[in-house]
Biotite code that builds the C-alpha atoms (Angstrom):
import biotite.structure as struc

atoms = struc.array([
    struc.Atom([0.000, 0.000, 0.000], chain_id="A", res_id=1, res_name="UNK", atom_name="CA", element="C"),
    struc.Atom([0.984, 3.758, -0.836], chain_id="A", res_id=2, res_name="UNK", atom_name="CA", element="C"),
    struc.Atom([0.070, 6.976, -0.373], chain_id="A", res_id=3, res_name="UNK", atom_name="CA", element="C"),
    struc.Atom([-0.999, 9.455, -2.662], chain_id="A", res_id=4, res_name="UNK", atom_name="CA", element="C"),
    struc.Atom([0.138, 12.948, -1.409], chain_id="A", res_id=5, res_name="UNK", atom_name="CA", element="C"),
    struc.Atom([-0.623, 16.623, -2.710], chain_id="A", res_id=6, res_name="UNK", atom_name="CA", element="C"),
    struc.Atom([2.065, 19.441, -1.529], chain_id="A", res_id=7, res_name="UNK", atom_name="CA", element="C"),
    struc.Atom([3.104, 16.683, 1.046], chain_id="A", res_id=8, res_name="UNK", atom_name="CA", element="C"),
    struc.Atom([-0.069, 15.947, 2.417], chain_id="A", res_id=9, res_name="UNK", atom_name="CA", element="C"),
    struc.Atom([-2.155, 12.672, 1.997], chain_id="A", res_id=10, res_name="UNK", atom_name="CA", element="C"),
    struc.Atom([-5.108, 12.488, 0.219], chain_id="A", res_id=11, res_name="UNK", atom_name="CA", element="C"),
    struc.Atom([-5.440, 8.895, -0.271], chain_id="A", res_id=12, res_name="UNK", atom_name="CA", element="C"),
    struc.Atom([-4.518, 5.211, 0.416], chain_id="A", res_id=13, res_name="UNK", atom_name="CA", element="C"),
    struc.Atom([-3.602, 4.003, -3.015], chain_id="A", res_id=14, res_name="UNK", atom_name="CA", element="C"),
    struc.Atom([-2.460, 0.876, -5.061], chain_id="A", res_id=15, res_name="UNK", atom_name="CA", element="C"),
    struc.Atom([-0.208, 0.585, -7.473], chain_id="A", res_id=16, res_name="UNK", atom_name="CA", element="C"),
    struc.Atom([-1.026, -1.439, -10.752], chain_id="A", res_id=17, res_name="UNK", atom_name="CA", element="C"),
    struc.Atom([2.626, -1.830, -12.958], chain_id="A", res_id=18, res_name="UNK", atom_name="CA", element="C"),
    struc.Atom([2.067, -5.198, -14.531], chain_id="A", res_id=19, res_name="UNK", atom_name="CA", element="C"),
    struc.Atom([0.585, -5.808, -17.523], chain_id="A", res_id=20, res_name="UNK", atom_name="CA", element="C"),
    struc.Atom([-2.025, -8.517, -15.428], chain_id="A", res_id=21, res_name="UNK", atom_name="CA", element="C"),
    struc.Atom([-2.802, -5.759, -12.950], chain_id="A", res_id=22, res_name="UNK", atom_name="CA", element="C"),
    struc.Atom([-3.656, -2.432, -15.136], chain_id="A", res_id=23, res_name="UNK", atom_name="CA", element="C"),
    struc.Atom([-5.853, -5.172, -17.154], chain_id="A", res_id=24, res_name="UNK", atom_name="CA", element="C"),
    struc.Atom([-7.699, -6.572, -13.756], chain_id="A", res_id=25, res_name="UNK", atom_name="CA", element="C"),
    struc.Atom([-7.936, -3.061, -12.555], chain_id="A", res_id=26, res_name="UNK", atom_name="CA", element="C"),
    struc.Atom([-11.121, -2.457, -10.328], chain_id="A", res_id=27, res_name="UNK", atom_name="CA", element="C"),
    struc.Atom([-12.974, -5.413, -12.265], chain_id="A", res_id=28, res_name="UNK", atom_name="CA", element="C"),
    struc.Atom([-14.840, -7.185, -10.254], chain_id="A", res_id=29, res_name="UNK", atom_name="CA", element="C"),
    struc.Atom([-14.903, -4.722, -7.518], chain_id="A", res_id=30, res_name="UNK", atom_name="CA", element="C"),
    struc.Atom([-18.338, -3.164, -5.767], chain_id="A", res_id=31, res_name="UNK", atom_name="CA", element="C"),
    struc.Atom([-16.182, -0.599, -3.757], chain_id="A", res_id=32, res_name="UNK", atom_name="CA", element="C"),
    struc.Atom([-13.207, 1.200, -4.277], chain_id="A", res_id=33, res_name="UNK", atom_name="CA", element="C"),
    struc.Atom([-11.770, 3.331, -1.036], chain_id="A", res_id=34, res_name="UNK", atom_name="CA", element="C"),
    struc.Atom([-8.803, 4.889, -1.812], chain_id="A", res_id=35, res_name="UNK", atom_name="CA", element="C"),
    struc.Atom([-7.569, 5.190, -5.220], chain_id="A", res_id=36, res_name="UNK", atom_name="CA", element="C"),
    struc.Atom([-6.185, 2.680, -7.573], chain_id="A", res_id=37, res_name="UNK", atom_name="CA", element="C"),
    struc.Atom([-2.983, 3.751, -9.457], chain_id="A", res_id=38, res_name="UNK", atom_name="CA", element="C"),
    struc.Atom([-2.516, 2.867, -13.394], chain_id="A", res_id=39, res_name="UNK", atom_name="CA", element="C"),
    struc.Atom([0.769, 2.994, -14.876], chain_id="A", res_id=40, res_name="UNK", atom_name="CA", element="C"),
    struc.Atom([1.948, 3.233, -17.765], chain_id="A", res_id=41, res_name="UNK", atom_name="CA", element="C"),
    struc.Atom([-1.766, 4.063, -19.076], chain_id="A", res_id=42, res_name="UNK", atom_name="CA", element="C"),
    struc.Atom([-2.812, 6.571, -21.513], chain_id="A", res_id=43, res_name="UNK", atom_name="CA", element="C"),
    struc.Atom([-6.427, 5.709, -21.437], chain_id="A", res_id=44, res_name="UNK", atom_name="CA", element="C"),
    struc.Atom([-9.264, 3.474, -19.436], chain_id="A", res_id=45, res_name="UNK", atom_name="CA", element="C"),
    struc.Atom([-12.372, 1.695, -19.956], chain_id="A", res_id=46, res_name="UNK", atom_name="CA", element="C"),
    struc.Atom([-15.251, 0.680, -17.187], chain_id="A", res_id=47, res_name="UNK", atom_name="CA", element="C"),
    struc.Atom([-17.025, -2.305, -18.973], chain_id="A", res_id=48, res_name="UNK", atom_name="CA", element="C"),
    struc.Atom([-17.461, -4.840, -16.514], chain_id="A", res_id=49, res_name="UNK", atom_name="CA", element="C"),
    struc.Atom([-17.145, -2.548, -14.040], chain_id="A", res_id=50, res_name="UNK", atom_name="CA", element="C"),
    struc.Atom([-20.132, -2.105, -11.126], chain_id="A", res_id=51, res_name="UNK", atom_name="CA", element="C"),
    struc.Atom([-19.686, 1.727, -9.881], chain_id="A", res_id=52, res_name="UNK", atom_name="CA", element="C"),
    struc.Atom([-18.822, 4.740, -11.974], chain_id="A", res_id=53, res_name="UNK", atom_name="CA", element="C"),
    struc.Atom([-15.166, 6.337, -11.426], chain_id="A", res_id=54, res_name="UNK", atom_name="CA", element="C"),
    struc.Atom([-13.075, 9.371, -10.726], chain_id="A", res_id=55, res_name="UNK", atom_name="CA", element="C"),
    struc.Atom([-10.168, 9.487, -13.320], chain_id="A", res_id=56, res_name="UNK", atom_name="CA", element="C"),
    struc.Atom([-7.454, 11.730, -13.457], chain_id="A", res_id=57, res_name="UNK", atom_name="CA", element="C"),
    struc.Atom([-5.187, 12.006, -16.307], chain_id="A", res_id=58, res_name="UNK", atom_name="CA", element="C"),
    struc.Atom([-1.290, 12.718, -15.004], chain_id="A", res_id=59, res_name="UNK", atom_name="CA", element="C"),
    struc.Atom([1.732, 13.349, -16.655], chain_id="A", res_id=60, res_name="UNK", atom_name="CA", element="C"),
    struc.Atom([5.354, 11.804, -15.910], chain_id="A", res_id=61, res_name="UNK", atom_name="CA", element="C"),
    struc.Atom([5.386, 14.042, -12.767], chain_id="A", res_id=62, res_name="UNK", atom_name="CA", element="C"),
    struc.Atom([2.244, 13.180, -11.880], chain_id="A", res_id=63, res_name="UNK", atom_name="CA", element="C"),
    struc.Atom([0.613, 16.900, -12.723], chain_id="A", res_id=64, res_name="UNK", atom_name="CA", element="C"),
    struc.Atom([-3.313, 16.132, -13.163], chain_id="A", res_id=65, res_name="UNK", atom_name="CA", element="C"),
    struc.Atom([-3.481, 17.329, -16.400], chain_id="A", res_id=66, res_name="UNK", atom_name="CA", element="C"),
    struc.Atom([-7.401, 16.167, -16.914], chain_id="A", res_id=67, res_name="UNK", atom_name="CA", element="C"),
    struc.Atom([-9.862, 14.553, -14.711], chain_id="A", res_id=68, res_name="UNK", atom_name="CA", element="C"),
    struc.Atom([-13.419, 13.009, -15.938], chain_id="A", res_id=69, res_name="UNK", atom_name="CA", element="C"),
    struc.Atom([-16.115, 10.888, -14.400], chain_id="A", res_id=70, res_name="UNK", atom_name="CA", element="C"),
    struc.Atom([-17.527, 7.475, -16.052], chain_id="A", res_id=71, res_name="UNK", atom_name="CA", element="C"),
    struc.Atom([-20.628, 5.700, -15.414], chain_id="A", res_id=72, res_name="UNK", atom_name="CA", element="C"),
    struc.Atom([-20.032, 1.745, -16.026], chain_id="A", res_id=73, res_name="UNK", atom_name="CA", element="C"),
    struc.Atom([-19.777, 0.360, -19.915], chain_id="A", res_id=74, res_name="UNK", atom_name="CA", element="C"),
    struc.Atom([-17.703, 3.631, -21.414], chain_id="A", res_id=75, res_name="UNK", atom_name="CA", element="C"),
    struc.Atom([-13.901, 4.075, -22.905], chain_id="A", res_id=76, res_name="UNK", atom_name="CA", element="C"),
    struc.Atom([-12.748, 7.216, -22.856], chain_id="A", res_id=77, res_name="UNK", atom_name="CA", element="C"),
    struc.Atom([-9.881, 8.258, -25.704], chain_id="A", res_id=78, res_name="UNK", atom_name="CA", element="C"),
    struc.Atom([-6.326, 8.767, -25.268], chain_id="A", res_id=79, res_name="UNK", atom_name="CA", element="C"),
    struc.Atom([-5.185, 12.061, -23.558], chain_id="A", res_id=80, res_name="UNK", atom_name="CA", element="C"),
    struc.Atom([-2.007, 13.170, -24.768], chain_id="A", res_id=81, res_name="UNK", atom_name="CA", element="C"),
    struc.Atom([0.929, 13.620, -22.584], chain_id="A", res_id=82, res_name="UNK", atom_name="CA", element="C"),
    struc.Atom([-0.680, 11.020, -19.958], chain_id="A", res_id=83, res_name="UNK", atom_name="CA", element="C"),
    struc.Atom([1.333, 8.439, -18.312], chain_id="A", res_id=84, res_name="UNK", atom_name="CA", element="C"),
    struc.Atom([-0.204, 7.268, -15.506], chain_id="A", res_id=85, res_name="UNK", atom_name="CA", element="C"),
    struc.Atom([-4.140, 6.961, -14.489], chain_id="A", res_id=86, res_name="UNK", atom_name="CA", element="C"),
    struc.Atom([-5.622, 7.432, -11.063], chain_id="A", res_id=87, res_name="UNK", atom_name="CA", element="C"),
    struc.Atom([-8.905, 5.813, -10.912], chain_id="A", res_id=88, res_name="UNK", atom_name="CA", element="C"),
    struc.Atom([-11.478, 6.766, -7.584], chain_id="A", res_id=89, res_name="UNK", atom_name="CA", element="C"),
    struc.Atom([-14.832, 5.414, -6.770], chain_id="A", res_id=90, res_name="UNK", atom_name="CA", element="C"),
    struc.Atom([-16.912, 8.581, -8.530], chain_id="A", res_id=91, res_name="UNK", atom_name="CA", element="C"),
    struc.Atom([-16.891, 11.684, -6.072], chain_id="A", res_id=92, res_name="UNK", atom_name="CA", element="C"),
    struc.Atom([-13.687, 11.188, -4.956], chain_id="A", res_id=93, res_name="UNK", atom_name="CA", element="C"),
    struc.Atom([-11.929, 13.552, -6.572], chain_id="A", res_id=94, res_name="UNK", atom_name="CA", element="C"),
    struc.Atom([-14.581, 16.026, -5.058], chain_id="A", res_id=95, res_name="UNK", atom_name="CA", element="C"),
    struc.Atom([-13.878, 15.236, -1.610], chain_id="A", res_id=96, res_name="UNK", atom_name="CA", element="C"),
    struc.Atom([-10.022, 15.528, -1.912], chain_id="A", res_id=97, res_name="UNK", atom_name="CA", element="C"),
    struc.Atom([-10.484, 18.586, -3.946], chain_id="A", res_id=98, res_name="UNK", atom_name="CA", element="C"),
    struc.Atom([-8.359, 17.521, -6.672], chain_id="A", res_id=99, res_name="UNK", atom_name="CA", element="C"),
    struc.Atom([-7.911, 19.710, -9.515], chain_id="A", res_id=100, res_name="UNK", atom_name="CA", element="C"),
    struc.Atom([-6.527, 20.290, -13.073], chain_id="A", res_id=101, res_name="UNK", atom_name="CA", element="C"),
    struc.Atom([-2.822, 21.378, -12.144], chain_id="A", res_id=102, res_name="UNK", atom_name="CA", element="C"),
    struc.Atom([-2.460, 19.545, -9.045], chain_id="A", res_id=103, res_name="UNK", atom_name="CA", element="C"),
    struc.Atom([1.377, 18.374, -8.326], chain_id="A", res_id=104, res_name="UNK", atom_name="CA", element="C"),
    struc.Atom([0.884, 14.858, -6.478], chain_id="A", res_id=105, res_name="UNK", atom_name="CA", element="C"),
    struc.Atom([2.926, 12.364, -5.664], chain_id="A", res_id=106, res_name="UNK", atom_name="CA", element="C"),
    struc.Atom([3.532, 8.860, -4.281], chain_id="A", res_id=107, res_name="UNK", atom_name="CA", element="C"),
    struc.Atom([4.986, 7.437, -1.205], chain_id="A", res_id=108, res_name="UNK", atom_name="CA", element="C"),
    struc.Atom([5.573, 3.802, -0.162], chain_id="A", res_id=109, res_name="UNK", atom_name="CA", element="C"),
])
């Protein structure tokens, strides 16, 4: 388990997904999310299969937000340019934490 931090506070518990096997499994099969789920490398995401809609914020190699979106189950959104990693939230998240477009974050072990 890690951390996801903004100016060196946490928002959120997160996981990490690096492997090939664990970006594809994702939150499939989930009913819950708490915390956020960490994608990377990933330049875009789908949520067929999944059972909640998601938070997902689009981050560059140093993990600027440079987009954020919501999806209900059974969409794909398209490939955002400069993205290299993917956090994914259960939907309202992003709210809460007040995440935003511009937002430096990081990740601690």
């Amino acid at each position: 388990m890690a951390w996801l931090l903004r100016e060196g506070e946490v928002v959120a518990a997160v996981e990490i997904a690096e492997s090939l096997p664990a970006r594809t499994r994702g939150l499939l099969g989930r009913s819950s999310l708490d915390g956020a789920l960490v994608l990377r490398p990933a330049r875009a995401v789908h949520t067929f299969g999944m059972r909640f809609p998601i938070d997902v914020a689009f981050c560059d190699a140093q993990l600027v937000v440079i987009a954020t979106i919501t999806m209900p189950p059974g969409r794909i959104c398209l490939p955002r340019r400069r993205t290299r990693c993917i956090i994914e939230a259960q939907a309202g998240a992003f709210e809460r934490w007040k995440l935003n477009i511009g937002d430096h974050l990081e990740l601690k072990a």
